[in-house]
DONUVEX-843050 format. One record per residue (C-alpha): residue in three letters; residue number from 1; x, y, z. Coordinates in steps of 0.5 Angstrom, whole numbers. Layout:
REM DONUVEX-843050
ATOM  residuo  num   east  north     up
ATOM      ALA  NUM      X      Y      Z
...
//
This chain:
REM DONUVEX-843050
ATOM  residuo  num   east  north     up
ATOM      UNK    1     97    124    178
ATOM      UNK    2    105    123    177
ATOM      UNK    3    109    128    183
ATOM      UNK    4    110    135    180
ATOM      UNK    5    115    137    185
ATOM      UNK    6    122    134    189
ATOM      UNK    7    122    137    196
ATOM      UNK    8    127    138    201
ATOM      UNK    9    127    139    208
ATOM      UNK   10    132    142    212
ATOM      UNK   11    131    144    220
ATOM      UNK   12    135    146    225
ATOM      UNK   13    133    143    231
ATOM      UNK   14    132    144    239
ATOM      UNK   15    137    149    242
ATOM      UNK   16    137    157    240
ATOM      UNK   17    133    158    234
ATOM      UNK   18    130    152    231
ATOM      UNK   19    129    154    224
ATOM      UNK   20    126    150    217
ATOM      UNK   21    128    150    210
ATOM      UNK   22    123    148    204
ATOM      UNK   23    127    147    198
ATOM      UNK   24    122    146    191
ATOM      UNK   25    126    143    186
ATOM      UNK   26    133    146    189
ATOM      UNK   27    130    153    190
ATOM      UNK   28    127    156    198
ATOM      UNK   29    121    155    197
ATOM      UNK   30    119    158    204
ATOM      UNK   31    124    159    211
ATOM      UNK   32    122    160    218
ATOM      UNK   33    125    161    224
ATOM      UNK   34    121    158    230
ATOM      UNK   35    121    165    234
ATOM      UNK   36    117    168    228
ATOM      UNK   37    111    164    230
ATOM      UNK   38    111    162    238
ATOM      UNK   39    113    170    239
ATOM      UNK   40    119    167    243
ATOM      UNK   41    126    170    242
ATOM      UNK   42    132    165    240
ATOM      UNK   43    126    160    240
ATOM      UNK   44    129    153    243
ATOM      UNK   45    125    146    243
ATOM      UNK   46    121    142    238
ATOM      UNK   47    121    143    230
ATOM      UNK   48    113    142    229
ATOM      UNK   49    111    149    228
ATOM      UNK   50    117    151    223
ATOM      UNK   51    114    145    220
ATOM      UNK   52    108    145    218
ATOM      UNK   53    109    153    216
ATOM      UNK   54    112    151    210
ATOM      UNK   55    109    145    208
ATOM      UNK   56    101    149    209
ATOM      UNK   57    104    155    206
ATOM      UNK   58    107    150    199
ATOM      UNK   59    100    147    201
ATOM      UNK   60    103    140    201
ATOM      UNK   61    103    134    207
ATOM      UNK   62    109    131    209
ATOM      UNK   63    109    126    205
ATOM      UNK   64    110    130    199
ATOM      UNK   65    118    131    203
ATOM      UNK   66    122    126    199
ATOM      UNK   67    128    128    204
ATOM      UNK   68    129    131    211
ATOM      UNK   69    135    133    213
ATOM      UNK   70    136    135    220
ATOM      UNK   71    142    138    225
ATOM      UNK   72    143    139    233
ATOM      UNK   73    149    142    235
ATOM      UNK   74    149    139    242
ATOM      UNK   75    148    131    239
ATOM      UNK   76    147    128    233
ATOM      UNK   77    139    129    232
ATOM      UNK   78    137    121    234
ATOM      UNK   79    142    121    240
ATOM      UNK   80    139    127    242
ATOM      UNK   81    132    125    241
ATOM      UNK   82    134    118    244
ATOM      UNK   83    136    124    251
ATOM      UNK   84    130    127    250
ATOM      UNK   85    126    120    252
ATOM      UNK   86    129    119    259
ATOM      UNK   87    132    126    261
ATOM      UNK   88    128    132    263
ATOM      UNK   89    130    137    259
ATOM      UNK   90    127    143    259
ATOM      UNK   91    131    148    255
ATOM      UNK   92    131    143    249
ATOM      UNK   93    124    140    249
ATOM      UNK   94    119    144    254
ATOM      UNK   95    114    141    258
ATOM      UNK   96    108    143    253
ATOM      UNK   97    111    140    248
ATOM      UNK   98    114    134    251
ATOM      UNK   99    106    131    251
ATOM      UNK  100    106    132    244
ATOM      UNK  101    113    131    241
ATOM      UNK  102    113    123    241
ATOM      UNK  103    106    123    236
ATOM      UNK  104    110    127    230
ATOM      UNK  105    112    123    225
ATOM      UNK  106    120    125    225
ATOM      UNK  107    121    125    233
ATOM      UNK  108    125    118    233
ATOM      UNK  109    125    117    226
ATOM      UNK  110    128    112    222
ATOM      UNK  111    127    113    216
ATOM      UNK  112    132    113    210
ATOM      UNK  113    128    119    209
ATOM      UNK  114    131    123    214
ATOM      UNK  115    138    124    215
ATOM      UNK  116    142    129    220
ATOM      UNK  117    149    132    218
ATOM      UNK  118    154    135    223
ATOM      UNK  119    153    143    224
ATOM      UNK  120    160    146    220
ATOM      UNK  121    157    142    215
ATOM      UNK  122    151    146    214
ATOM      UNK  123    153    153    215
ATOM      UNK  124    158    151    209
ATOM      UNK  125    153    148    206
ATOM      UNK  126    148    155    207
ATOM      UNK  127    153    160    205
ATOM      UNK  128    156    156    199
ATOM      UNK  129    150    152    196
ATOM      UNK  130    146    159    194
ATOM      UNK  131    152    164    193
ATOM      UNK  132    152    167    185
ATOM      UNK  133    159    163    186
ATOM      UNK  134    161    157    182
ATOM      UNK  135    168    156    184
ATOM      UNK  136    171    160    191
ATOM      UNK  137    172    159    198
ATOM      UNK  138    168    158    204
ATOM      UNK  139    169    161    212
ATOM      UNK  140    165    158    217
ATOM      UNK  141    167    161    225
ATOM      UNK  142    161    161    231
ATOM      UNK  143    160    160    237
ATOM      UNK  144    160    152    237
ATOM      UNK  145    159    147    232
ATOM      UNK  146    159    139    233
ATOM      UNK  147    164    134    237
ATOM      UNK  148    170    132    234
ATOM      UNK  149    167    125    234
ATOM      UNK  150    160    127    230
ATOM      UNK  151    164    131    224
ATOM      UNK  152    163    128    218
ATOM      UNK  153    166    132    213
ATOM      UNK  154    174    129    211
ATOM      UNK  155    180    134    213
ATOM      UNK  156    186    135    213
ATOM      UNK  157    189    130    219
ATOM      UNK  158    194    135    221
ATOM      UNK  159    188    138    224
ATOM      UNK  160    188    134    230
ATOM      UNK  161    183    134    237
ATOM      UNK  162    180    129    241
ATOM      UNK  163    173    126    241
ATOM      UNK  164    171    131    245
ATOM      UNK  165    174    138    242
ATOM      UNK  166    168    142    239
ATOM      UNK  167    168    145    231
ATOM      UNK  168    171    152    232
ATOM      UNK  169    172    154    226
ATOM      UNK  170    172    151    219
ATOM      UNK  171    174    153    212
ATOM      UNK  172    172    150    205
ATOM      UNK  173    173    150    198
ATOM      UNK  174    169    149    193
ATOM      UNK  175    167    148    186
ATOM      UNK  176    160    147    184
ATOM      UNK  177    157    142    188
ATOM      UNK  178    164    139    191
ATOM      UNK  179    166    142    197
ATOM      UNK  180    173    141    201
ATOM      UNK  181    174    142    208
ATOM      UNK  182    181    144    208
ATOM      UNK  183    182    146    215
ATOM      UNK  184    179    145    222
ATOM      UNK  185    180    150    228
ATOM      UNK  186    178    145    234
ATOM      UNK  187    176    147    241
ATOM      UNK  188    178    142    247
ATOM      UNK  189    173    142    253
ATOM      UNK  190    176    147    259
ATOM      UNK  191    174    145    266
ATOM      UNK  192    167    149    268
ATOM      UNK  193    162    149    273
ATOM      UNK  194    158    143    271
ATOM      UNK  195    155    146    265
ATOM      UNK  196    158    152    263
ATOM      UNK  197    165    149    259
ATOM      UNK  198    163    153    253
ATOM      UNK  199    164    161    257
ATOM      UNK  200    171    157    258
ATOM      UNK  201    172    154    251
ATOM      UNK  202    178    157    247
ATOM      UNK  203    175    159    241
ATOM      UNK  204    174    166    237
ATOM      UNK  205    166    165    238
ATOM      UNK  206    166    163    245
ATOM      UNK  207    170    168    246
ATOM      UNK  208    167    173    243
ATOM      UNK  209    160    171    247
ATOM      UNK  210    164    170    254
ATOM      UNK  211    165    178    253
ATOM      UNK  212    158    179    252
ATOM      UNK  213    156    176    258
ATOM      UNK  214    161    178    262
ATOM      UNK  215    157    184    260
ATOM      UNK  216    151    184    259
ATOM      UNK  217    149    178    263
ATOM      UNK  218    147    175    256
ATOM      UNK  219    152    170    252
ATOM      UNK  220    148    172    246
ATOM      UNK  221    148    180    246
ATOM      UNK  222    153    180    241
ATOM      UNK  223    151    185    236
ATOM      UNK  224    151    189    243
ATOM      UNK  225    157    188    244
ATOM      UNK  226    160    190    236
ATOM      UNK  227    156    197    238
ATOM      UNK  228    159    198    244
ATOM      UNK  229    166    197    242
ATOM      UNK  230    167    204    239
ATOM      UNK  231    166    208    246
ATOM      UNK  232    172    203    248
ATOM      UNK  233    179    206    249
ATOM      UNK  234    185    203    244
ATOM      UNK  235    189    198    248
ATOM      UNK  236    187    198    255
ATOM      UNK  237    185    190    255
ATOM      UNK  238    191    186    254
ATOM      UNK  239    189    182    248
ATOM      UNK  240    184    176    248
ATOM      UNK  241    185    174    242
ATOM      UNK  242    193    172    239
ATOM      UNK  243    194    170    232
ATOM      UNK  244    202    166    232
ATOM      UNK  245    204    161    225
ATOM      UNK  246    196    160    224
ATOM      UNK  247    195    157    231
ATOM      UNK  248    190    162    236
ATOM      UNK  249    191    162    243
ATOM      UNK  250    185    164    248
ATOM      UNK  251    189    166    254
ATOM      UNK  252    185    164    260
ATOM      UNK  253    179    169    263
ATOM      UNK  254    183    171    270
ATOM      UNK  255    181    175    276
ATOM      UNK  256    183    181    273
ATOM      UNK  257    176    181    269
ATOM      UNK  258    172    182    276
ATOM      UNK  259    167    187    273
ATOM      UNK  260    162    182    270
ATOM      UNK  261    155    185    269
ATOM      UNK  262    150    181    274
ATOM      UNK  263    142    182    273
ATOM      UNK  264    141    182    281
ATOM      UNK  265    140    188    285
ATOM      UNK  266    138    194    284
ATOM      UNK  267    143    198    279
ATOM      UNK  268    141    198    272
ATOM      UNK  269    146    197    266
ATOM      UNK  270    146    204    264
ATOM      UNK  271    149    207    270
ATOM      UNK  272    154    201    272
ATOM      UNK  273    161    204    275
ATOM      UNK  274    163    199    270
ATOM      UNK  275    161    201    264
ATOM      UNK  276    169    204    262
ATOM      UNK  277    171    199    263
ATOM      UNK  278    166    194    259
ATOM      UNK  279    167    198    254
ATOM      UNK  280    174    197    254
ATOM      UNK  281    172    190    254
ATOM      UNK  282    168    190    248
ATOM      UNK  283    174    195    244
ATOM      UNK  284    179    189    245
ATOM      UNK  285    175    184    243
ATOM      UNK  286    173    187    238
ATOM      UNK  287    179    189    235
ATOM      UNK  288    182    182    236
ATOM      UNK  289    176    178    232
ATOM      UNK  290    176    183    226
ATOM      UNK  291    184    182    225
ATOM      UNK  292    183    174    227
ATOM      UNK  293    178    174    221
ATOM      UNK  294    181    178    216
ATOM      UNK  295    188    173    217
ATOM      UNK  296    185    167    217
ATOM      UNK  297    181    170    210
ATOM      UNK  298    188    172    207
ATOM      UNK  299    190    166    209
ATOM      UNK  300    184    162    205
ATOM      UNK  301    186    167    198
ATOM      UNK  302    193    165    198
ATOM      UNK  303    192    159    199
ATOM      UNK  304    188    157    195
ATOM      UNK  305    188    163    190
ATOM      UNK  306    181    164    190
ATOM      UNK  307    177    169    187
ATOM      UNK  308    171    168    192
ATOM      UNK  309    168    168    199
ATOM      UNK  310    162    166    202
ATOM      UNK  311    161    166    209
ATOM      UNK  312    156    163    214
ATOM      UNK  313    156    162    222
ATOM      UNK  314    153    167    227
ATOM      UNK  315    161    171    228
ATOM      UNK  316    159    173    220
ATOM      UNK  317    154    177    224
ATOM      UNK  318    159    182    225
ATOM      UNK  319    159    186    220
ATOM      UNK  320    164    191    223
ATOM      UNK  321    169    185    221
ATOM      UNK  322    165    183    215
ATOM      UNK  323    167    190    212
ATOM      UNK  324    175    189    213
ATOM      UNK  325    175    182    210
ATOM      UNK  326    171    185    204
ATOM      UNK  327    175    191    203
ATOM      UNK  328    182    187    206
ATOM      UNK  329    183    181    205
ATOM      UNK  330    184    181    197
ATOM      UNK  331    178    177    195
ATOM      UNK  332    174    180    189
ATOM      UNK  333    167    179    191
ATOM      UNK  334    164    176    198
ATOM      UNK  335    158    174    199
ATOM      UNK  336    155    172    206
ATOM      UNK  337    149    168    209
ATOM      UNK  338    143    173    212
ATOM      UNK  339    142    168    216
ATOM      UNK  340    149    166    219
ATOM      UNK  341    146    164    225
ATOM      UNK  342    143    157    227
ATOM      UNK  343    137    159    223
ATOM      UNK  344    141    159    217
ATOM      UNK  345    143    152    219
ATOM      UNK  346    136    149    216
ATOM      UNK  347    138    152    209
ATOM      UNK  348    145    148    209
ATOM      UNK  349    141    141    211
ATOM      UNK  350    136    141    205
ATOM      UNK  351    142    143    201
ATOM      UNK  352    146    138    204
ATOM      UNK  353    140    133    201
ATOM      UNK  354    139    136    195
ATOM      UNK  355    146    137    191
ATOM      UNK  356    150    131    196
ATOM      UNK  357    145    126    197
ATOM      UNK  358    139    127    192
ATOM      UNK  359    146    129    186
ATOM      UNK  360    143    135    183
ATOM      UNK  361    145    141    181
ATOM      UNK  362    146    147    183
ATOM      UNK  363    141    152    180
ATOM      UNK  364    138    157    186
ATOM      UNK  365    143    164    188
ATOM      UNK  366    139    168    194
ATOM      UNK  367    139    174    192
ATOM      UNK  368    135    176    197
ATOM      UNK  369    131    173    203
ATOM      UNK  370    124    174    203
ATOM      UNK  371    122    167    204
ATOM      UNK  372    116    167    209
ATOM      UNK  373    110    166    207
ATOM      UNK  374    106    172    203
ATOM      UNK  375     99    175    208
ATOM      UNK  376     94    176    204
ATOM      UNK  377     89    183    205
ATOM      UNK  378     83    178    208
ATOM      UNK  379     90    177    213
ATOM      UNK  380     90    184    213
ATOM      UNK  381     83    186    215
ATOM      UNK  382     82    181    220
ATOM      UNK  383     88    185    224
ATOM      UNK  384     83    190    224
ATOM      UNK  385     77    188    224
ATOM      UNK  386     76    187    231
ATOM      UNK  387     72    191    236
ATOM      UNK  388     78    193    241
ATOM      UNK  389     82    194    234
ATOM      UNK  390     77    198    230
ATOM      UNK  391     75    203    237
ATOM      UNK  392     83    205    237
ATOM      UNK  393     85    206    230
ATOM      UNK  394     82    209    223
ATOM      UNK  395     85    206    216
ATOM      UNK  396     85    208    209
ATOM      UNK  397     86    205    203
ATOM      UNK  398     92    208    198
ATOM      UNK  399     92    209    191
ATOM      UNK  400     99    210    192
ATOM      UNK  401    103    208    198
ATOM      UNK  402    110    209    197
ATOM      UNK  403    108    216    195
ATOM      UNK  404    104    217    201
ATOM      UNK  405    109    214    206
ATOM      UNK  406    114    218    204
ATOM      UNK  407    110    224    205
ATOM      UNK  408    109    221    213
ATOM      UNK  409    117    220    214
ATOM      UNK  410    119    226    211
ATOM      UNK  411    114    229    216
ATOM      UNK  412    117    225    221
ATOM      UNK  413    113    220    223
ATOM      UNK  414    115    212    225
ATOM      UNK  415    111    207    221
ATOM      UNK  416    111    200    222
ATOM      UNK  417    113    197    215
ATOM      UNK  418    108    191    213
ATOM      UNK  419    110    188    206
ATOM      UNK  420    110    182    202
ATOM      UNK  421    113    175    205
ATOM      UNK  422    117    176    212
ATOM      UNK  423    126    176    211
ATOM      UNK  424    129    170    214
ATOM      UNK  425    135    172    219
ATOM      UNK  426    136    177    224
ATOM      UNK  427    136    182    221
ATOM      UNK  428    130    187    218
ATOM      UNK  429    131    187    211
ATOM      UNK  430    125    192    208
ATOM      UNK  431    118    186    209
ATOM      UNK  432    118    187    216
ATOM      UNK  433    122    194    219
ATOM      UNK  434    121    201    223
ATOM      UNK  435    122    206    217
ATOM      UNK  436    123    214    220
ATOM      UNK  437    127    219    217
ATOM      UNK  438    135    220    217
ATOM      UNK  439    135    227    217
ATOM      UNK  440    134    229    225
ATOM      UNK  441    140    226    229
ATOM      UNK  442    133    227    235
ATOM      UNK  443    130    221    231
ATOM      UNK  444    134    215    234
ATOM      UNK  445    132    218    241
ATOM      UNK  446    125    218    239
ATOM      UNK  447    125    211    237
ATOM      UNK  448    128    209    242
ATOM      UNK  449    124    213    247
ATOM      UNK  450    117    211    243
ATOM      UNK  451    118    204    241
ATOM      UNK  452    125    200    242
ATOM      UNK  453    127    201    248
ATOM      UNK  454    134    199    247
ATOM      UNK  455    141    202    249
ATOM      UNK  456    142    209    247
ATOM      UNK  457    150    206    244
ATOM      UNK  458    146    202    239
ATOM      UNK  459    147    205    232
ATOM      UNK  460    140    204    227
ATOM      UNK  461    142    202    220
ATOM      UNK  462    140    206    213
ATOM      UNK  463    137    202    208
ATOM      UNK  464    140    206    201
ATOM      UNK  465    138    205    194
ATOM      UNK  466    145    201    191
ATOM      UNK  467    146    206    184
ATOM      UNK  468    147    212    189
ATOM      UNK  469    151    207    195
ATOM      UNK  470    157    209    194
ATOM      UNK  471    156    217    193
ATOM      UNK  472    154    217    201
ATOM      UNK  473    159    210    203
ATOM      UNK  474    165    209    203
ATOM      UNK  475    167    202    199
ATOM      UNK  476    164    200    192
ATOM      UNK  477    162    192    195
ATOM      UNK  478    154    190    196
ATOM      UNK  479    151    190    201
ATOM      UNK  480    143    187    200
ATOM      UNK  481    144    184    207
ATOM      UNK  482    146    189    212
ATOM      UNK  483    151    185    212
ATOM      UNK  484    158    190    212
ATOM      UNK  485    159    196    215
ATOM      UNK  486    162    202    211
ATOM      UNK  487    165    209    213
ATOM      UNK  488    158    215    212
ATOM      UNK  489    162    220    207
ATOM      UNK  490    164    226    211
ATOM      UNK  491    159    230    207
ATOM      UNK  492    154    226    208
ATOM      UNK  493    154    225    216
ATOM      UNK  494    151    231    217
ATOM      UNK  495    145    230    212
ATOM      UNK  496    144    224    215
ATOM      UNK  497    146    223    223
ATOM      UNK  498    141    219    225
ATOM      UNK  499    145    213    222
ATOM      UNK  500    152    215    222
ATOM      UNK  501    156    211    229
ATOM      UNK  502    160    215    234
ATOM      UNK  503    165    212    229
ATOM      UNK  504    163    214    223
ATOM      UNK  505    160    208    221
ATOM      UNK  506    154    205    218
ATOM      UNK  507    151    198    218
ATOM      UNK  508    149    198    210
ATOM      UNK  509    143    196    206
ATOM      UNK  510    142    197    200
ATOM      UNK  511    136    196    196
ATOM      UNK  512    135    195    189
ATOM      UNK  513    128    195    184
ATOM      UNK  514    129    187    182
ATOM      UNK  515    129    185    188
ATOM      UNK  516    124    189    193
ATOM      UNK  517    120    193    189
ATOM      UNK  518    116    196    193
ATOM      UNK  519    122    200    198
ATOM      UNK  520    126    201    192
ATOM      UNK  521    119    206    190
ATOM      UNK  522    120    208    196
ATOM      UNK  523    127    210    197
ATOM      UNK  524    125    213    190
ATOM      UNK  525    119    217    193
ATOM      UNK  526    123    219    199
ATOM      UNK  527    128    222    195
ATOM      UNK  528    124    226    190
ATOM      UNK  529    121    230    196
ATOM      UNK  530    128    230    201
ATOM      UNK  531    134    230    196
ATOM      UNK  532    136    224    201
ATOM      UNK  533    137    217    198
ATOM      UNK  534    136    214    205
ATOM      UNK  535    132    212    211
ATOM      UNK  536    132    209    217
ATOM      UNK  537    131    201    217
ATOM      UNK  538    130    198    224
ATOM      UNK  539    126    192    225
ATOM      UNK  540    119    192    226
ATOM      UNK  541    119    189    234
ATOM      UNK  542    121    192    241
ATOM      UNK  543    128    189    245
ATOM      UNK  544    127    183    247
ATOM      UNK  545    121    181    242
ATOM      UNK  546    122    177    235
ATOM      UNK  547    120    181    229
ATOM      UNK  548    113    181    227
ATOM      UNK  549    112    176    221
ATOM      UNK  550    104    176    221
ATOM      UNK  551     99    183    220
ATOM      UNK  552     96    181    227
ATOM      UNK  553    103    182    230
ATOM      UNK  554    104    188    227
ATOM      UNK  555     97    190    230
ATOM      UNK  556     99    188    237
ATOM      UNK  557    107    192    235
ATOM      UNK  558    103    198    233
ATOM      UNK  559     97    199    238
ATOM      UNK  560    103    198    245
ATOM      UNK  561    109    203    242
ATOM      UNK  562    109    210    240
ATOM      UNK  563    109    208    232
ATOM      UNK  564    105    213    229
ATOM      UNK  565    103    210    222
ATOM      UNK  566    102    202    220
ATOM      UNK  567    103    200    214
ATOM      UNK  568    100    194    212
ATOM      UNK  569    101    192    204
ATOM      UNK  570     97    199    201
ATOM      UNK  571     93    200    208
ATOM      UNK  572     95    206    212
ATOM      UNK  573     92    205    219
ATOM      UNK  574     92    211    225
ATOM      UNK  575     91    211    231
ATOM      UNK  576     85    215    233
ATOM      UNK  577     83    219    239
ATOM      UNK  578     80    213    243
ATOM      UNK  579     87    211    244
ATOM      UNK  580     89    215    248
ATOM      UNK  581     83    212    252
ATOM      UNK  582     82    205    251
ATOM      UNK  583     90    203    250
ATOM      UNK  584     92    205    258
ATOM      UNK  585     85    202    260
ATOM      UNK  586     87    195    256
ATOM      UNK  587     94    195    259
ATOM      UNK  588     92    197    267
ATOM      UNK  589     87    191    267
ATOM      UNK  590     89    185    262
ATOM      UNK  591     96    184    258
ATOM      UNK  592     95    188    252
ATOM      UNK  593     98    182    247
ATOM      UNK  594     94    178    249
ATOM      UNK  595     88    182    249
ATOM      UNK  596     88    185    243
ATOM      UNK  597     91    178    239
ATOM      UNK  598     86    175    242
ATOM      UNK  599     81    180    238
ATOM      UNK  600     85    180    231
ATOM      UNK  601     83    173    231
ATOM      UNK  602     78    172    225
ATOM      UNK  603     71    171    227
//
């Protein structure tokens, strides 16, 4: 029987978020991030889960791959793994994986099959090789890319740096499948404490992280540290940041920064003596970012003249700075990744394969991210099935179940939101989210207090149906991927407070009929009993967690939080008065996780 299909394989592999990307014939056929399935935030280590995800999911083996293309920022892939041999290291590959690792067919591989790219390259290639777009240009700034010396892309030779200096920053142009790199912002190694080179690197996204550690004790807080920034006090830091000719400056982080957040002891974050002068901190460089990033922007457009900008790498998670870039920086349309972070990175290396080294075209716009694999109601009723499930809750099958969740949101309610395949990225696009009502400022409190347990500063996002977005926010660019930031109307804050920040502001999704049906109906629903267009969207997890990807995580979500109402796919499920009872039991004596994972199992 002839082969009906051309697969493409993209993985991002062994640091922070390794992820995988299957392409059928130039479209996503199924993305996952490794967090979704081993339940570990920011997942590092081995690439076999995120693997066999996709490949049973399309219901193929890896044989049927004709490509595999694979990147690590550290090192190359095949030095890395060469490493991995002799050197215990156990933040790349664990113990329970070192075992296993060698026995996979791509671990030390060399097969012409299997190629591994340079990281900026795959950001470039994820933003622009699925963007609505045929011509523009592309801008890639992150924390980190690859060494000077494992580039592979040209640029321009003005762009010097020595074998050790690391990608920075990366702007491209592009015209159907060609791409051109026409500038490359290098970060040359800065003397540290054995490792920690990268909190002294001269970058924006280094910088960026460095403050977020300062901080939070955490390089990689840095959504936490945009919400933060409006509660900062306008020019009390010297900047951070210095744009002269084209050429940043990072000035060095001296002893005047001698607040940092450090997680020992007994004070806790919230109550820091030091918390004016973090949110100083976080204002500054903050302010910093956006107006580098919107320099750099308008620079790319008169430059090359272009019409259209694509953005990936994870600062195009700050979508604070995406809103002025879209609103100022003259370009016509902007279209960023929804998974600019290294997650994304497996979309740019199967795109990578498809259109550079296989010479196919173009053909594929991702007009959203619903690429995980779809859960079936067997799936559905085995989350339910069990004992310890069953005793705790009661389900209903609804005839109409955006008619009957809108009814529960307008009362108020929490609801776990279970639908359709799961969003690649970080961000809760509408498959895997927290819905409530907007109406209440109380609301964000509740969610916090009941479920989230985040910091009270942070701001939950609205999700609005598109064709009545621009009555409620400011702007008329799209935003499908809570990707920008935009100004709530004045006559609408007081309608919606839940969603509006303490400046204003609001991280916007909006939601159209051809792309999610379902949560378009529901917004409609909403809006026929409430006059309000809008909900509260959050992910469908607590801090700390990865959001939930299969029904019985969401099971295990629902029965530990105070969430009032799940909904998984037509099924509305409550939980009963035996909850009061069994739910403290479960969790004085066993981890209640692991408890109930192991009783959603199907027999």
């Amino acid at each position: 029987m002839p082969k009906q299909h051309t697969y493409v394989l993209g993985l991002n592999t062994y640091d922070h978020d390794v992820s995988a990307c299957l392409l059928r014939d130039g479209a996503i056929a199924f993305a996952i991030a490794k967090e979704r399935i081993t339940r570990e935030k920011h997942a590092t280590g081995f690439y076999q889960e995120v693997i066999d995800y996709c490949l049973n999911a399309e219901g193929i083996t890896l044989d049927d791959v004709d490509l595999v293309v694979r990147n690590c920022y550290i090192l190359p892939v095949p030095e890395m793994e060469e490493r991995l041999v002799y050197q215990d290291m156990p933040g790349f590959l664990p113990p329970h994986e070192r075992a296993g690792a060698p026995k996979h067919p791509l671990y030390l591989s060399h097969s012409d099959k299997v190629v591994s790219i340079s990281h900026h390259l795959a950001h470039a290639y994820s933003a622009f090789a699925v963007s609505p777009f045929e011509e523009g240009v592309v801008m890639i700034v992150d924390g980190v890319g690859s060494y000077q010396s494992d580039v592979m892309e040209p640029y321009p030779p003005t762009d010097t740096a020595t074998p050790l200096a690391r990608e920075s920053e990366s702007y491209y142009k592009f015209s159907g499948s060609k791409l051109e790199c026409l500038k490359k912002v290098w970060m040359e190694p800065d003397r540290g404490f054995l490792s920690d080179e990268f909190y002294n690197m001269p970058g924006l996204g280094a910088l960026y992280s460095r403050a977020s550690t300062y901080i939070f004790g955490d390089w990689n807080k840095c959504g936490e540290l945009m919400g933060l920034a409006p509660y900062g006090r306008k020019e009390q830091v010297r900047h951070l940041l210095e744009l002269t000719d084209g050429k940043l400056h990072v000035p060095h982080w001296t002893r005047e920064f001698n607040q940092p957040y450090v997680m020992d002891g007994d004070e806790k974050w919230e109550t820091s003596p030091s918390m004016r002068h973090w949110e100083d901190i976080a204002w500054r460089v903050q302010d910093d970012t956006e107006n580098v990033l919107l320099a750099r922007a308008r620079w790319l457009r008169e430059t090359t003249g272009a019409k259209n900008l694509t953005i990936a790498g994870g600062v195009a998670l700050n979508c604070v700075a995406n809103g002025r870039v879209a609103r100022e920086a003259g370009f016509e349309n902007v279209w960023i990744q929804p998974a600019a972070g290294d997650d994304g990175i497996a979309i740019g290396c199967a795109y990578y394969g498809w259109l550079e080294i296989l010479k196919r075209r173009r053909a594929f716009v991702m007009d959203h991210s619903y690429v995980g694999r779809r859960y079936t109601d067997q799936d559905v009723s085995d989350a339910g099935a069990k004992f310890l499930v069953r005793i705790q809750t009661s389900a209903v099958r609804s005839e109409d179940i955006c008619r009957d969740t809108a009814k529960l949101l307008a009362e108020q309610k929490v609801i776990g939101w279970f639908q359709g395949a799961s969003e690649f990225g970080p961000r809760a696009l509408g498959n895997r989210s927290l819905l409530a009502d907007p109406r209440k400022a109380g609301m964000k409190d509740i969610l916090n207090s009941r479920v989230k347990h985040r910091q009270p500063f942070r701001p939950f996002a609205p999700i609005v149906l598109a064709e009545r977005a621009g009555e409620i926010f400011e702007g008329d660019e799209d935003s499908p991927f809570m990707l920008i930031a935009k100004r709530v109307r004045p006559e609408w804050r007081d309608r919606i407070p839940a969603i509006v920040h303490v400046d204003g502001t609001a991280r916007v999704q909006t939601v159209r009929a051809e792309t999610n049906p379902v949560l378009y109906r529901l917004l409609k629903e909403f809006e026929a009993l409430t006059g309000v267009p809008v909900l509260i969207n959050t992910s469908f997890n607590v801090k700390g967690e990865p959001i939930v990807e299969t029904p019985r995580d969401a099971m295990i979500c629902f029965l530990t939080t105070g969430i009032d109402n799940l909904i998984l796919h037509d099924t509305v499920v409550s939980k009963n008065a035996w909850h009061r009872v069994v739910g403290p039991l479960v969790g004085i004596y066993t981890d209640v996780a692991n408890l109930v994972l192991s009783s959603t199992r199907p027999a």
